[in-house]
Backbone bond lengths (Angstrom), bond angles and torsions (degrees), N, CA, C in turn:
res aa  C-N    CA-C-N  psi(-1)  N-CA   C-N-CA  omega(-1)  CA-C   N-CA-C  phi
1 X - - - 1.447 - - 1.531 107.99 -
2 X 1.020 108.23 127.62 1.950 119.21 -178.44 1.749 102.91 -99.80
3 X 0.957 116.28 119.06 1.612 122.53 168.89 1.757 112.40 -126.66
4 X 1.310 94.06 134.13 1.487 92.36 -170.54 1.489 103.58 -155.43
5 X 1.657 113.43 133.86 1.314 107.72 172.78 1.706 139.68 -47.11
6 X 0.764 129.95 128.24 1.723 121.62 153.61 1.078 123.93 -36.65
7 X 1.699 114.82 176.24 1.250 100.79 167.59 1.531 121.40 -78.73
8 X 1.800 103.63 -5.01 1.550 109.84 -179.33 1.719 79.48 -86.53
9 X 1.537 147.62 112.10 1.096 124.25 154.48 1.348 150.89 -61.38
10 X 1.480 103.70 3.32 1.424 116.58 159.23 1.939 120.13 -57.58
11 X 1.403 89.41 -44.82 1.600 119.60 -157.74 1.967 87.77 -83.84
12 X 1.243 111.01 127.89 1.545 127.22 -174.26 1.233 113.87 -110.18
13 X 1.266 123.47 151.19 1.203 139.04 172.11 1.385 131.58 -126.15
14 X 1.453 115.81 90.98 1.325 118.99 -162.26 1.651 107.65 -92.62
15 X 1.168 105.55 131.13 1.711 125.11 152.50 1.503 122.68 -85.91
16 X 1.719 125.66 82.11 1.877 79.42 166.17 1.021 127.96 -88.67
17 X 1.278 126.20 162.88 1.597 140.68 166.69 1.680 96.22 -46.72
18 X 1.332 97.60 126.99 1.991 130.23 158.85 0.870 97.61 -95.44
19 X 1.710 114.80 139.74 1.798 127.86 170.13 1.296 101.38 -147.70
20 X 1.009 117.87 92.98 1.453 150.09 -155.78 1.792 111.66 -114.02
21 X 1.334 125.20 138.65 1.250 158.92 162.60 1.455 154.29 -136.58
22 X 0.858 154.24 118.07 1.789 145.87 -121.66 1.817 98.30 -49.05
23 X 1.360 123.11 -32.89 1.277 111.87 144.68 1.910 149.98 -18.05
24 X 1.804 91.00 -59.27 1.179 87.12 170.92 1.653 77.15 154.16
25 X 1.508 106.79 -154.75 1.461 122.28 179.80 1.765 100.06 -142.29
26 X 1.920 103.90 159.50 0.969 90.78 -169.99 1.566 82.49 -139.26
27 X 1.408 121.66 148.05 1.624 105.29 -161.19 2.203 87.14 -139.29
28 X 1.303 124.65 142.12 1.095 145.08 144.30 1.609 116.34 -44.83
29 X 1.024 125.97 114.27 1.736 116.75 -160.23 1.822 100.52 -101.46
30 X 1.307 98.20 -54.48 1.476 123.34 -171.54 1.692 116.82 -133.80
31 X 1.525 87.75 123.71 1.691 96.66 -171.22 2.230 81.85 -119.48
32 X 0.981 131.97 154.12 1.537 122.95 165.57 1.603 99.15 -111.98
33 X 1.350 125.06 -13.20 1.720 121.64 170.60 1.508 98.09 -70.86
34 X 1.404 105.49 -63.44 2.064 98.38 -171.05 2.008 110.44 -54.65
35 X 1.083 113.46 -26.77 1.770 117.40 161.85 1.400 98.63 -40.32
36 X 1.447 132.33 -83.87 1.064 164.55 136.12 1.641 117.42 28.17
37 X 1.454 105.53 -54.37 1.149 119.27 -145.13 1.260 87.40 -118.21
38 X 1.794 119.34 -0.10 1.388 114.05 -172.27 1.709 89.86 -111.57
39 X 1.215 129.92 -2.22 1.267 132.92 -170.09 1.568 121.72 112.74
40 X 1.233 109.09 -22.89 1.426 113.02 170.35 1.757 127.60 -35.96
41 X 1.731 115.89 115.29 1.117 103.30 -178.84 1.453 132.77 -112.53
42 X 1.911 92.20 5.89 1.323 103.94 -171.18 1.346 117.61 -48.74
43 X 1.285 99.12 -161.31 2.060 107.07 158.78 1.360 114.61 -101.39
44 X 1.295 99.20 -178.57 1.425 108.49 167.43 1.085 161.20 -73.25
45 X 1.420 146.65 117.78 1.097 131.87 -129.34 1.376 103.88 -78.18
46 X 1.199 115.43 122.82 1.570 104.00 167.02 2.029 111.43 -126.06
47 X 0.879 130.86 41.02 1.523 137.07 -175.00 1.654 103.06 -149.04
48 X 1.422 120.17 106.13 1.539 104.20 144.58 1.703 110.93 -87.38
49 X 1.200 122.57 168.06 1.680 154.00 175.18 1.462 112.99 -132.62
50 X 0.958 142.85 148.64 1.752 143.93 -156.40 1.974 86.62 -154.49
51 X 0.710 146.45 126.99 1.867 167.95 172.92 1.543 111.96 -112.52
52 X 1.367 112.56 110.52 1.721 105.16 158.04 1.410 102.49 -128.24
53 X 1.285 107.07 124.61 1.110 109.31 151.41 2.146 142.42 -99.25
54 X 0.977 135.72 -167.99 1.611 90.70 -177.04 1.490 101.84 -157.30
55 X 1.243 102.84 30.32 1.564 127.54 174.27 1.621 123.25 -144.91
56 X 1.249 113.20 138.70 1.432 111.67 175.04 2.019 103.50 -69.84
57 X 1.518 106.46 148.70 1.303 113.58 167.35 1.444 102.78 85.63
58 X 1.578 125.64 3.58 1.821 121.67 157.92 1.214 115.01 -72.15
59 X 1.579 112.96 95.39 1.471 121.09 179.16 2.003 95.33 -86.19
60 X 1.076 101.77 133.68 1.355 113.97 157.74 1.755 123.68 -139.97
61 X 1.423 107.73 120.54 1.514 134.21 -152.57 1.549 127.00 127.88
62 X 1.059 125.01 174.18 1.508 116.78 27.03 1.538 112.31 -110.83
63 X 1.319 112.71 105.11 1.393 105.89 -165.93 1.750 112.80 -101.00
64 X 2.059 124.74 -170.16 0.777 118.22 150.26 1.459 93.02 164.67
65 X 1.515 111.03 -179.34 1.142 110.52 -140.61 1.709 97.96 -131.10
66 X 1.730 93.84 153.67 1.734 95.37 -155.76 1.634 98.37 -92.10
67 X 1.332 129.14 133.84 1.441 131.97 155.28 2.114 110.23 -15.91
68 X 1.002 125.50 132.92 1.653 111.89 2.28 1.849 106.06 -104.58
69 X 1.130 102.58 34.23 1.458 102.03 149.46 1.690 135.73 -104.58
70 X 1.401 115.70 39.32 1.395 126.29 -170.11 1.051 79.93 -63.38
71 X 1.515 106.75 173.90 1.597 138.04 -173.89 1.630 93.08 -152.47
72 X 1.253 104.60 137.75 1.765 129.13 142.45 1.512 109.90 -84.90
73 X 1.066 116.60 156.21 1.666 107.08 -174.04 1.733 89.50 -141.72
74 X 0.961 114.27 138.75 2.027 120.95 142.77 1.476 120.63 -132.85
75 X 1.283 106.35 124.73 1.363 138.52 -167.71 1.187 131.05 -115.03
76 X 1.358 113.60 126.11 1.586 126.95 -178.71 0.866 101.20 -118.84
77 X 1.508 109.84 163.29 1.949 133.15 153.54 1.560 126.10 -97.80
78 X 0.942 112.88 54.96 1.212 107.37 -166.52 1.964 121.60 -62.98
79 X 1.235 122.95 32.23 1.729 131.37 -163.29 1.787 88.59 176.93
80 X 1.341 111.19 110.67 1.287 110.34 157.03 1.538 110.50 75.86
81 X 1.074 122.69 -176.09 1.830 125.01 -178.46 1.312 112.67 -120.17
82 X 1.038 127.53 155.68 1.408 140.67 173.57 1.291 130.09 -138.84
83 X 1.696 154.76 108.66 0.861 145.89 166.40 1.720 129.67 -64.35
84 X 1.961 111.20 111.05 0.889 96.93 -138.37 1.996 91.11 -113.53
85 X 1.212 110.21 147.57 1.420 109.16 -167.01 1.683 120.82 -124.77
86 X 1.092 140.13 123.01 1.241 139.20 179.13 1.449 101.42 -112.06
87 X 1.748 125.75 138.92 1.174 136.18 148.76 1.478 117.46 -104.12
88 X 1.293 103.52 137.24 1.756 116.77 153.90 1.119 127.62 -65.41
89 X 1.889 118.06 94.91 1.071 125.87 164.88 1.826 130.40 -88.95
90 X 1.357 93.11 -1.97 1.544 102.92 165.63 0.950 124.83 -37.19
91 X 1.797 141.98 125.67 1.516 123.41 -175.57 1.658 101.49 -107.18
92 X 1.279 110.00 136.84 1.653 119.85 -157.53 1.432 105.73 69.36
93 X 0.949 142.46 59.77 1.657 152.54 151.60 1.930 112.95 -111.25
94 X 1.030 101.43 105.12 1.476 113.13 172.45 1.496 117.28 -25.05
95 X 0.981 121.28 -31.16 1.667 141.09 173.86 1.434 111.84 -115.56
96 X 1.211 141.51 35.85 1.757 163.78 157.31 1.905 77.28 -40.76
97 X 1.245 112.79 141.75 1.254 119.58 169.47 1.710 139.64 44.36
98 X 1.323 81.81 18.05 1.808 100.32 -179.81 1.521 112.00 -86.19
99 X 0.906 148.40 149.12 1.363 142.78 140.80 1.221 127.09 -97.76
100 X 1.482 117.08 159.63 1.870 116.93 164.06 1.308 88.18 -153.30
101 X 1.783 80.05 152.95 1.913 102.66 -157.27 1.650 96.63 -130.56
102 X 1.340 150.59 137.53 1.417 151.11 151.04 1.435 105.24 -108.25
103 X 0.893 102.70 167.32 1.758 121.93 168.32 1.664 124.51 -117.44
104 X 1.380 93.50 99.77 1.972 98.67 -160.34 1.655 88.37 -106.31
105 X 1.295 89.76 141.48 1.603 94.64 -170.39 2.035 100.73 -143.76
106 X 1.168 131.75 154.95 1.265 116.12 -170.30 1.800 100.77 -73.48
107 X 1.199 114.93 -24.01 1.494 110.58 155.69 1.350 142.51 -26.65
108 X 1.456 101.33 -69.32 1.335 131.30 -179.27 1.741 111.90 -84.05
109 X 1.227 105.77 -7.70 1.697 104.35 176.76 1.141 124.69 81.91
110 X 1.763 107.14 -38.36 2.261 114.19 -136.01 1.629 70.45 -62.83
111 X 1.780 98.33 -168.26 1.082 128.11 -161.59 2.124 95.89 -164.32
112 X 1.246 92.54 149.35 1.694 92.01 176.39 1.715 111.77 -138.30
113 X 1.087 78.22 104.60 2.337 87.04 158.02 1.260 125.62 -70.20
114 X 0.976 92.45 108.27 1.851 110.68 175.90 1.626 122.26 -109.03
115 X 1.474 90.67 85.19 1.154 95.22 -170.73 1.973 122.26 -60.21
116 X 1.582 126.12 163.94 1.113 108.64 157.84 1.587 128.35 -48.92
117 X 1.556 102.07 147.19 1.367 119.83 -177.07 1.607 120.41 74.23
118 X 1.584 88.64 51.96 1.583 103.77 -161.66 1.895 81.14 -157.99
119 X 1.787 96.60 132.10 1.145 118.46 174.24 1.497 93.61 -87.98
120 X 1.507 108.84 157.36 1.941 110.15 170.91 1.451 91.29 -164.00
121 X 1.269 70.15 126.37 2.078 95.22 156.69 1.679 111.85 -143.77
122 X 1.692 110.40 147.03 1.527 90.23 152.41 1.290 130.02 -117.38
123 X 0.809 133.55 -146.14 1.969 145.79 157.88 1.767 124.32 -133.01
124 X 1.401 92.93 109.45 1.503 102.77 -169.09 2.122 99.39 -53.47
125 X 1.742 111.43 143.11 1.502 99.52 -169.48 1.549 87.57 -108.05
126 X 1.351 125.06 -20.73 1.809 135.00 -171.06 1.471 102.56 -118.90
127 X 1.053 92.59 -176.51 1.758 102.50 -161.94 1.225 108.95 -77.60
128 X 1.788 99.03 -39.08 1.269 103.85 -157.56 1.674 107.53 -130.27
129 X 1.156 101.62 129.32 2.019 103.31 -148.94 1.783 92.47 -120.36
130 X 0.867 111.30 177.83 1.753 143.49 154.41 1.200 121.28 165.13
131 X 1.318 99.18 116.74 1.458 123.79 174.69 1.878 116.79 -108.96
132 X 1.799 93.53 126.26 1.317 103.85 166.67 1.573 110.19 -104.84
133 X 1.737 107.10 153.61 1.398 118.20 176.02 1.412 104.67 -159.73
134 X 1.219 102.36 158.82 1.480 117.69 -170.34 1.409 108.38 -129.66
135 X 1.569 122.56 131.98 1.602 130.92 -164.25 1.701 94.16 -123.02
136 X 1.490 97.33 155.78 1.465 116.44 -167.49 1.646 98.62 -106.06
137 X 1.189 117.62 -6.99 1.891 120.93 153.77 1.600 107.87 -143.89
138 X 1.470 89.78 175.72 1.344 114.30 -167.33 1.804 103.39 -69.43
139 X 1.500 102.36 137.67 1.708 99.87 162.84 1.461 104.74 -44.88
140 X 0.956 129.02 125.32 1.915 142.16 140.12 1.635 127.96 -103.88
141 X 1.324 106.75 64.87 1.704 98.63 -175.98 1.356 114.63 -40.15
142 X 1.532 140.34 -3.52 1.187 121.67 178.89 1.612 94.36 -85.63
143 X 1.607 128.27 -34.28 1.303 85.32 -173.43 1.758 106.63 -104.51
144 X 1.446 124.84 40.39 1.084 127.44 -165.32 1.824 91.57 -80.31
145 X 1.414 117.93 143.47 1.442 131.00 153.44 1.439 134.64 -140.39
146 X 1.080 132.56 175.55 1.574 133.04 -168.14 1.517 117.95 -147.15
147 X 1.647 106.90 154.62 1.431 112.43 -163.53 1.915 83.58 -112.59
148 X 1.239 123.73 164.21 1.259 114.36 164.49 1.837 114.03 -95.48
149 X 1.342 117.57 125.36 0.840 109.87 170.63 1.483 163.65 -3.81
150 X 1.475 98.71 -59.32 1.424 138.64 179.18 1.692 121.56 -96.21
151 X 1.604 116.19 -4.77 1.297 112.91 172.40 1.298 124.53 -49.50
152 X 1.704 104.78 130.44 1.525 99.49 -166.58 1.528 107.74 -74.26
153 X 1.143 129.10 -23.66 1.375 131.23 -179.90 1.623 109.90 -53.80
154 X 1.012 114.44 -42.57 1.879 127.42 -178.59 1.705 90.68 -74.19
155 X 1.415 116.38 -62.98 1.639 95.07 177.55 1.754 111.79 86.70
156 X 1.377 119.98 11.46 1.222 138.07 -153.73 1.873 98.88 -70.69
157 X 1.309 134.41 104.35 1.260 137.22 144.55 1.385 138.40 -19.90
158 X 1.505 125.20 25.97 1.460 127.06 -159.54 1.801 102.47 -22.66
159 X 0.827 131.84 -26.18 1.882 140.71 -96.01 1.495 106.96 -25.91
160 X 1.348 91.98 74.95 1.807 103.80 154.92 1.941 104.25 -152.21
161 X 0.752 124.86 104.72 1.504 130.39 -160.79 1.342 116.06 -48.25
162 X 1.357 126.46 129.96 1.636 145.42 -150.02 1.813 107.69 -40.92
163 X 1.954 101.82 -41.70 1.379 94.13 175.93 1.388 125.84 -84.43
164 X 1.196 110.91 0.73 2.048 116.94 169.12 1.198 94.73 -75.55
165 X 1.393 138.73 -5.59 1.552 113.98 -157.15 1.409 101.42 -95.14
166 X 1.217 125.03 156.07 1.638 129.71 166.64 1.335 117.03 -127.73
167 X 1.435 135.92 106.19 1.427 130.68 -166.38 1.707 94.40 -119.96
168 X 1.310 112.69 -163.21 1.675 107.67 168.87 1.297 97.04 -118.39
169 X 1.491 95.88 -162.27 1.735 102.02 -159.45 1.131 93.28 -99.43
170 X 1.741 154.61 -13.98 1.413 113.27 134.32 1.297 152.67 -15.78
171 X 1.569 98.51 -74.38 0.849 118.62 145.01 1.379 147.74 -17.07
172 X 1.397 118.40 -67.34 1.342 119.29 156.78 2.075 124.77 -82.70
173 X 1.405 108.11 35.82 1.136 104.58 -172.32 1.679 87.38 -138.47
174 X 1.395 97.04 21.93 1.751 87.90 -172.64 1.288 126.16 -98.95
175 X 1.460 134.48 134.24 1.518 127.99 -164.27 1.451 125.78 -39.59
176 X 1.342 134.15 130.68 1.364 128.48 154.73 1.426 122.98 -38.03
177 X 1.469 131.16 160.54 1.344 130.71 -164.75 1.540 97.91 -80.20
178 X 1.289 134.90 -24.55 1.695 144.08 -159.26 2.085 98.03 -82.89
179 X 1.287 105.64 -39.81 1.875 113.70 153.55 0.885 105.30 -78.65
180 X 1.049 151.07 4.11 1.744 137.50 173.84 1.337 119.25 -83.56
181 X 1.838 128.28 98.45 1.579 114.68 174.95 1.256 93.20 -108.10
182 X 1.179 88.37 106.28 1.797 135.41 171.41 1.878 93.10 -50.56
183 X 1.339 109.17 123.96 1.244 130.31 154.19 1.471 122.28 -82.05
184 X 1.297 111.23 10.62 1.635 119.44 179.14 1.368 118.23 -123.20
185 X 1.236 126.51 94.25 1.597 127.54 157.35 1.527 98.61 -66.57
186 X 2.060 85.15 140.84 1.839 103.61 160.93 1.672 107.39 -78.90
187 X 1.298 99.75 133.44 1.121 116.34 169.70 1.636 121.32 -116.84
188 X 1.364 117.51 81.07 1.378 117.66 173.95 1.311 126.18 -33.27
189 X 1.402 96.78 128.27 2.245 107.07 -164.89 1.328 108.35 49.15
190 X 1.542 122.54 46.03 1.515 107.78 173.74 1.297 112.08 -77.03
C-alpha cells in the first residue's frame, strides 16, 4: 500500500498494491496500522456508506460535519470515476481555503483521506459511478453542514463545466466559504 501526502499534506493519497493473475487481481483496501504508520491520527472507522450515482456530472458536496461529530472520511470508486475534492476549512491553517482534487476511479484503485476540518464533495466523470467510504463517526444530521460548490473564491476545477453539473437544491443553496464560521481550528501536528 503507497500513501502519500497531497499537496494539502494533511489530505492522503492511498494506492493499494494489485496482485493479479489471468484470474483477476486481488488488492488489500484497508489496513488502519499503515493509516497510522503514515501519520494518521484520526479515529476509527466505524461507518461504511455505499453511493451510486447514474449520470456523469452528479456532484455531491461539499459537505461535512460539525464537532463533536467530525468525520475523517476514506474514499474509493469502485464503478466508474469520480473527481474527488477536499477543502480547508481550518481557521488559522496555512492552506484555509485551498483545495485538492484526484481522480479515483475503480481502475486506478487510489483512495483519498479526508481528514476532519475538511469540506468534500465529488463529481461523477462516467455515467455510472459507486463509491464506497468509511467515516470515523456516526451520520448526525444535526451537526451535518455544507460549503456551496461553485464559490468563486474556492475556484474549484470540477473539469467538467459548471452547466453539466447536477447537484440538489441543498446543495446548491449552500453558503460561500467568506459566511462560513468554521468550527475547526488548525492545529499544528494534530
Amino acid at each position: 500500500m503507497k500513501i502519500a501526502p497531497t499537496a494539502i499534506p494533511d489530505v492522503l493519497l492511498i494506492t493499494p498494491a494489485r496482485h493479479g493473475d489471468a484470474r483477476g487481481w486481488f488488492s488489500e483496501t484497508f489496513r488502519q496500522s499503515a493509516l497510522e504508520d503514515a501519520g494518521f491520527t484520526g479515529g476509527v472507522f466505524v461507518q461504511d456508506n455505499h453511493v451510486r450515482s447514474t449520470q456523469r456530472g452528479v456532484l455531491r458536496g461539499l459537505h461535512f460535519q460539525k464537532p463533536p461529530h467530525a468525520q475523517d472520511k476514506l474514499l474509493r470508486c469502485t464503478l466508474g470515476a469520480i473527481f474527488d475534492v477536499a477543502v480547508d476549512i481550518r481557521r488559522g491553517s496555512p492552506s484555509f481555503g485551498q483545495w485538492v482534487g484526484v481522480e479515483l476511479s475503480a481502475d486506478n484503485g487510489r483512495q483519498l483521506l479526508v481528514p476532519k476540518g475538511f469540506a468534500h464533495a465529488y463529481c461523477t466523470l462516467t455515467d455510472t459511478c459507486e463509491v464506497l467510504y468509511k467515516v470515523t463517526d456516526y451520520y448526525a444530521p444535526a451537526a451535518e453542514a455544507t460549503l456551496v460548490w461553485n464559490d468563486p473564491a474556492l475556484a474549484i476545477d470540477w473539469t467538467i463545466p459548471a452547466d453539466q453539473i447536477t447537484t440538489n437544491a441543498r446543495d446548491a443553496a449552500a453558503p460561500l466559504l467568506a459566511d462560513l464560521d468554521s468550527p475547526f481550528l488548525y492545529e499544528k501536528n494534530a
